[in-house]
N, C-alpha and C positions, 0 to 999 in steps of 0.2 A: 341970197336964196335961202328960204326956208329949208334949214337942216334937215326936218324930217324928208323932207319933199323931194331931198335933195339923195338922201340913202337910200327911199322908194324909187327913186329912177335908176341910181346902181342899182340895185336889187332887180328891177324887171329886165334890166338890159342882161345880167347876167343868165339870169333864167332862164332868158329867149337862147344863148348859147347853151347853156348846159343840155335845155331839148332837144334843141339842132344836134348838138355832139351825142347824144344817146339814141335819135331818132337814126342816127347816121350808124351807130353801131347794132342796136338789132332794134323792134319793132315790139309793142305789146302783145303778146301773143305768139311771137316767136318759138318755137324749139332751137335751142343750142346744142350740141355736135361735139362730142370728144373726139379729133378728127386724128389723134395720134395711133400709128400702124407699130407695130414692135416685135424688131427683125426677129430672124431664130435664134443669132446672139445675143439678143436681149434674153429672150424669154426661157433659154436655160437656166441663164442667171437668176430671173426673178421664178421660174420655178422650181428649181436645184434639181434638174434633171438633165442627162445628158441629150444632145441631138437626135443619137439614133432613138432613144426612146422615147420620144416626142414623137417623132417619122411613123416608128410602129405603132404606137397608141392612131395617130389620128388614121394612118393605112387598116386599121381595123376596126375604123368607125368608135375610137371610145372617147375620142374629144373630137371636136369641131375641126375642119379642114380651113387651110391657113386662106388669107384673102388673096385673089387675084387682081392681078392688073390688068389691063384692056387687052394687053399682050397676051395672057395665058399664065403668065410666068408668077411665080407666087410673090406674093407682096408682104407679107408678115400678120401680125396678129392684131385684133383689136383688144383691149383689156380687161373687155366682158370674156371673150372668147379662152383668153390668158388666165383668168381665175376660173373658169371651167376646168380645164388642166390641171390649175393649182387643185381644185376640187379630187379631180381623178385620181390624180398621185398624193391627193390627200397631204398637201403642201402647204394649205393655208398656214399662215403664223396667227391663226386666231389665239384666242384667250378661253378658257376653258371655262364651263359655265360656273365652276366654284370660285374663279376668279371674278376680283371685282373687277369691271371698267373702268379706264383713267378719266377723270372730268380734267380737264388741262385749260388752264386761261393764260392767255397773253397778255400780261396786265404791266403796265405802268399807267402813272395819273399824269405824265407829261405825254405830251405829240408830238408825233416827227421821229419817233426812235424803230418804229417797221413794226409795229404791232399787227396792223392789218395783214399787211403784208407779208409776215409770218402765218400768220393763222391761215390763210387763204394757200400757203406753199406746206404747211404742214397738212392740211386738210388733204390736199391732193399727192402729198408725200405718200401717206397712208394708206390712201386708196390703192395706188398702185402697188404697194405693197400686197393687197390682198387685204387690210385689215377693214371691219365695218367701222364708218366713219359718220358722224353727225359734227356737222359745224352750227354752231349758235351768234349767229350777228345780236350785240345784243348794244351795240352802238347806233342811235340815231342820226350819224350818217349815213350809216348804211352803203358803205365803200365795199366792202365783203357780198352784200347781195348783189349787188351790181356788177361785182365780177363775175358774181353766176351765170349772170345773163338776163336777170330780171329789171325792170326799170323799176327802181320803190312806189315813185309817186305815180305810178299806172296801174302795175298787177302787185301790188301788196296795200290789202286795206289793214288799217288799225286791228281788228280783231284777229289779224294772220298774223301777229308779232307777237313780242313777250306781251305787249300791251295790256293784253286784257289778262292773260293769265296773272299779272304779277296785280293788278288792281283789282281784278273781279274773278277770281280765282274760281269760286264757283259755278259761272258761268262759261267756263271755258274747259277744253282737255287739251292737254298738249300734244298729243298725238294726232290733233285734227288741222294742227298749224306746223307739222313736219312735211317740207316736200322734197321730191326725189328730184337730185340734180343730172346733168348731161355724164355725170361719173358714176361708175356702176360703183355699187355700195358705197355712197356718201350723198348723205341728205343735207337738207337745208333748213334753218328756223331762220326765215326774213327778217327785216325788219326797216323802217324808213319814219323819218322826223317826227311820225304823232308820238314814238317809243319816247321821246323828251319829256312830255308831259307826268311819263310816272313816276320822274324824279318830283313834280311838286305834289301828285294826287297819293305817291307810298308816302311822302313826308309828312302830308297832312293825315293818314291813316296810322302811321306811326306811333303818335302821340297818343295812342288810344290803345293800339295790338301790337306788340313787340314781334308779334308772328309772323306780322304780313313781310318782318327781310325773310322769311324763309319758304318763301312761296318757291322762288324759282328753285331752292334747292330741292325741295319735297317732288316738285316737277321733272326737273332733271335725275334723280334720281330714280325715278318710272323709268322714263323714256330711253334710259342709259344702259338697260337691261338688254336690250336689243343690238346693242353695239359693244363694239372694243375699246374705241378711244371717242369721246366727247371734246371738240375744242370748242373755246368761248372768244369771243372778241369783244371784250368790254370797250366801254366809251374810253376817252382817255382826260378821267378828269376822275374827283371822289366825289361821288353822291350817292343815292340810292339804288341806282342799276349795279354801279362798281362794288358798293358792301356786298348788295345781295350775291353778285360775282363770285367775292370772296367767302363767301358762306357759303354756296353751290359746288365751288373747282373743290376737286380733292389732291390737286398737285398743280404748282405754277411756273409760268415761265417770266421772268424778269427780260424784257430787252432793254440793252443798255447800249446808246455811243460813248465812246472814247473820250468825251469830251470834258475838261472841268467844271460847265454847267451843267450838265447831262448828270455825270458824277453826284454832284450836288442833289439834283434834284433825284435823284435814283436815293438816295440818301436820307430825303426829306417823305419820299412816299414807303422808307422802312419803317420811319419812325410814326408816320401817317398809321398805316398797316398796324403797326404793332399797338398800337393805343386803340383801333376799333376791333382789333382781336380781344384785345383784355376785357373791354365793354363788354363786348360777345360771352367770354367764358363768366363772368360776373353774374349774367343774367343765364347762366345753364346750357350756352351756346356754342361750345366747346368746336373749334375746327382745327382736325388733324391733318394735315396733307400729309401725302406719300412721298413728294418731294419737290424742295424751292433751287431751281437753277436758274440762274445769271447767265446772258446769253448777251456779248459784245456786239454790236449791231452797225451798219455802216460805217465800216470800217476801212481805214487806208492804211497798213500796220506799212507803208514803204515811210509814211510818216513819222519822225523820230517821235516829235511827241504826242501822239496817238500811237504808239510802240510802246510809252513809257509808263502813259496813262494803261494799255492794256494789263501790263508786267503788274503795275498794280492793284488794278484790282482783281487779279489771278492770285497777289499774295493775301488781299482784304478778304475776297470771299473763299480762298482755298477752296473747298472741296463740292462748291456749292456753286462754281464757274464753271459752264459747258468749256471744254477744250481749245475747240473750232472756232472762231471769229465769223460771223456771216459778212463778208467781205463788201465793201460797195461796187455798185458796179452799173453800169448804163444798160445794161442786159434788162434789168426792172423796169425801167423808164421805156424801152422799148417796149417790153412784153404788153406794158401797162398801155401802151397807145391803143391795144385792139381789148385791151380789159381779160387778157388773161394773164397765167400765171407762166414759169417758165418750165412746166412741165407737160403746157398745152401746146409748145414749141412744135410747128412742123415745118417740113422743106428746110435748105442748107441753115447752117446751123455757123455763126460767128465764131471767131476766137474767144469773142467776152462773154460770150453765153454759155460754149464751154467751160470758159474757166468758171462764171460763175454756177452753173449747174454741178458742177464736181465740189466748189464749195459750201452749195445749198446742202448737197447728198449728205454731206461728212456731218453737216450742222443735226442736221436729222435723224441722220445714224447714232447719233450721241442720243439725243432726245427717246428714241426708238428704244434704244439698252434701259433708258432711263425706267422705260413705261414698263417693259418688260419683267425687270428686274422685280415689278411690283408682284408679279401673277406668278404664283408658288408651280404652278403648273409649266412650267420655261426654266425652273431652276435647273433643272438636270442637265439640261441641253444647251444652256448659257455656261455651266461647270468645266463641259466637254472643251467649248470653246475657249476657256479662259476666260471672261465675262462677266461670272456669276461674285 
């Protein structure tokens, strides 16, 4: 059989499932639903106030009154309703305007180590916290819009991606390719497979305008004014999307497995890294991040040696290794069957979802002090706590 002939029939065979599997999940056109409710023990917690005075504010009309159930009986809070609140008592953990917003990218040039899937858990981390969030898909798979709820090759054409801002910058604003996702305060930059393409159409404009890697940064940089925290999800590979990445983030997250390949190759994209930062600073293009942490990624630490390999590189990167291990767990692989995250979790809740939701938490909580730590405006109150 004719080889080509022979890839073009896997190729449509697969296709025809991947539509059946997306058509089966939502539909062109759809609205998606943050369907998560959050008890009154929740929502002390997340707006550090106590119960009675949550009771009195909403019994005086000054927040919103909690949701019911068919019964009468109150059912808890949605999370639009939940930062109303935070609003009242004036709780947000926002970032003050004289603070800069973090640009954070989830960057390795290997796959398979949860970049997506980081970005997509952090993104909704944040929200719920209260902070204003902008996620950037800026990979051509496009696994992160598709969790949103969007189908790429349906409702995202090429001009609603990085696509055209990063190749015809002129013709485009990035403010007209940000959409509002099913989570209150955290928006979306799509993206789907034409985004491939600007890896060859920057490379051939390259050789002309050393500028055009700083498209996306000058871009994001706008658009960033609006928000607290900016995540990226780069391809996972080095070309022109992944520099321009690295030019744009102003702080980054490494995910790393445990593994001696992994290792290796976490190894090979430092030294990757550091020879197109030099280029950069050579040519006037100086990039200072706020801060580089190493985050240990599907991880089994009951493993002696993925225990040993961790210990390690806890002594290699000392100070510049998140704490927490993001633990592995079947809990994603589920969550992932209905294409959300596991923060979209509702109805009984597993042991492994538990355990790993308390592990996601702690992962992020780390991350969270990290962002923090940057905005002069938090230092006081980070001091109080010990933190600072």
């Amino acid at each position: 059989m004719d080889t080509i002939a022979e890839i073009n029939l896997l190729r449509e065979r697969a296709d025809r499932l991947v539509t059946k599997t997306r058509e089966s999940l939502f539909s062109s056109g759809d609205e998606r639903t943050l369907d998560v409710v959050y008890k009154m023990t929740d929502v002390t917690e997340m707006v550090g106030r106590s119960q009675s005075s949550i009771v009195r504010a909403e019994r005086e009309g000054h927040i919103p009154p909690a949701l019911k159930r068919e019964t009468g009986r109150r059912a808890g809070y949605s999370l639009e309703q939940v930062n109303e609140i935070r609003d009242y008592f004036r709780t947000r953990p926002s970032r003050s305007p004289t603070d800069e917003p973090v640009i954070v990218s989830f960057q390795n040039f290997k796959g398979g180590v949860g970049k997506s899937t980081l970005a997509v858990h952090a993104s909704h981390y944040f929200a719920m916290k209260g902070y204003k969030v902008l996620i950037v898909d800026a990979d051509p798979q496009a696994s992160t819009t598709l969790t949103f709820g969007y189908n790429p090759d349906q409702d995202v054409a090429p001009e609603a991606t990085l696509y055209g801002l990063m190749v015809s910058p002129e013709d485009y604003n990035i403010q007209e390719i940000v959409r509002a996702t099913h989570w209150p305060d955290l928006d979306l930059i799509p993206a789907n497979l034409d985004l491939f393409n600007v890896e060859y159409e920057l490379a051939a404009q390259l050789s002309k305008d050393f500028e055009a890697m700083l498209r996306l940064k000058t871009a994001l940089a706008d658009v960033a004014r609006a928000y607290d925290v900016v995540i990226i999800d780069p391809p996972p590979a080095l070309g022109m999307i992944s520099l321009s990445v690295l030019q744009a983030a102003n702080a980054m997250i490494v995910p790393a497995p445990p593994s001696i390949v992994d290792f290796c190759s976490t190894s090979s994209f430092l030294k990757m890294t550091s020879s197109v930062l030099q280029t950069m600073e050579q040519a006037n293009q100086k990039v200072d991040y706020k801060f580089i942490r190493f985050l240990v990624t599907k991880a089994d630490l009951a493993k002696a040696a993925q225990a040993e390999l961790r210990e390690i590189m806890g002594k290699v990167f000392s100070d510049n290794i998140l704490e927490t291990a993001l633990l592995s767990s079947v809990a994603y692989d589920e969550a992932a069957l209905d294409m959300r995250s596991l923060y979209e979790a509702t109805g009984p809740k597993t042991k492994s979802y538990n355990r790993a939701r308390r592990n996601l938490d702690q992962v992020f909580a780390q991350v969270e002090l990290e962002i923090r730590k940057t905005w002069p405006s938090h230092s006081a109150q980070l001091r109080e706590l010990g933190r600072a």
